[in-house]
TISEDREN-428347 format. One record per residue (C-alpha): x, y negated, z negated. Coordinates in steps of 0.02 Angstrom, whole numbers, padded with zeros to 5 digits, always signed. Each point is the difference from the previous one (the first is absolute). Example, Ala and Ser with C-alpha at 12.3 -4.5 7.8 and 13.67 -1.06 7.14 Angstrom:
2
+00615+00225-00390+00069-00172+00033
***
This chain:
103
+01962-00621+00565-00081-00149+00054+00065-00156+00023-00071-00193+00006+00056-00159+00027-00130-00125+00030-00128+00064+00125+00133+00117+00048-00003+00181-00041+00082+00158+00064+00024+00182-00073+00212+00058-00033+00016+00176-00039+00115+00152+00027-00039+00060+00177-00036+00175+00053+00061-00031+00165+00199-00009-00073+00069+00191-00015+00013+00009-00200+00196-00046-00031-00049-00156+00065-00175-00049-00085+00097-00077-00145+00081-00119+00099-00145-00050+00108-00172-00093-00013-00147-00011+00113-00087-00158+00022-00173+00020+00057-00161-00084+00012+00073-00174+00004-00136-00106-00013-00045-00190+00031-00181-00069-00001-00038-00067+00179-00048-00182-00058+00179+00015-00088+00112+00055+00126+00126-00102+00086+00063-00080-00190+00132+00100-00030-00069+00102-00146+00044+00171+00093+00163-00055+00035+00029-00056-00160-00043+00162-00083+00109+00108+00147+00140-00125-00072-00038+00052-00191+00006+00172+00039+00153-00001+00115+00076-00093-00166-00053+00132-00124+00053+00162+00142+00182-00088+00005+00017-00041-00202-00039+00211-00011+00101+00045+00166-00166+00059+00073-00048-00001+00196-00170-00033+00037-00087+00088+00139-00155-00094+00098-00132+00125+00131-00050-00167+00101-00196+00048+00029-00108-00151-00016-00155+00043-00063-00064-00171-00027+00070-00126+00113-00024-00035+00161+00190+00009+00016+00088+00131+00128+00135+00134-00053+00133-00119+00093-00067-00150-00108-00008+00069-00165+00164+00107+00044+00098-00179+00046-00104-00075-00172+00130+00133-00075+00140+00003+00089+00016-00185-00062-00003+00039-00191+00132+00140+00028-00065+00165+00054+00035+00078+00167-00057+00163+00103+00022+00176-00030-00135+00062+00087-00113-00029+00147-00152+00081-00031-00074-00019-00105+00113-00141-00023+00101-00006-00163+00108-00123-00073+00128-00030-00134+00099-00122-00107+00158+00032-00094+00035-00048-00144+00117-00147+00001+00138-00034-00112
***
């Protein structure tokens, strides 16, 4: 469902893209959203680090498509702005990224 923390939001739900075995042990991130006048104050970081804390207290990966739809950040960018909270590639194109849970 949806998810907020400040003027933070994003969408976490089972993903289609995950063959079915694995749909219960995944969640999709999408739409990650920070107003433009708020960006730059951590607020999307800060919820990426909430929900990388709730995907490890369930032993749940989290799985990222890194479009952005409204930023004027690149692929690269956005794919590095993830790479830093824990998620790395599994696919190029379109590019895909994912965090394991950490115990």
């Amino acid at each position: 469902g949806k998810r907020v923390l400040g003027p933070a939001s994003c969408t976490v739900s089972y993903s289609r893209a995950v063959p079915v075995h694995l749909r219960g042990k995944v969640r999709e991130v999408s739409g990650l959203h920070v107003p433009a006048d708020r960006r730059g104050e951590g607020h999307g970081a800060a919820l990426l680090e909430t929900l990388g804390k709730d995907a490890d207290a369930d032993g749940l990966a989290l799985m990222v498509v890194v479009e952005p739809y409204d930023s004027d950040a690149s692929t690269f960018d956005l794919g590095n702005w993830y790479r830093a909270h824990g998620f790395v590639d599994i696919q190029v194109s379109p590019r895909v990224m994912v965090r394991t849970p950490k115990q």
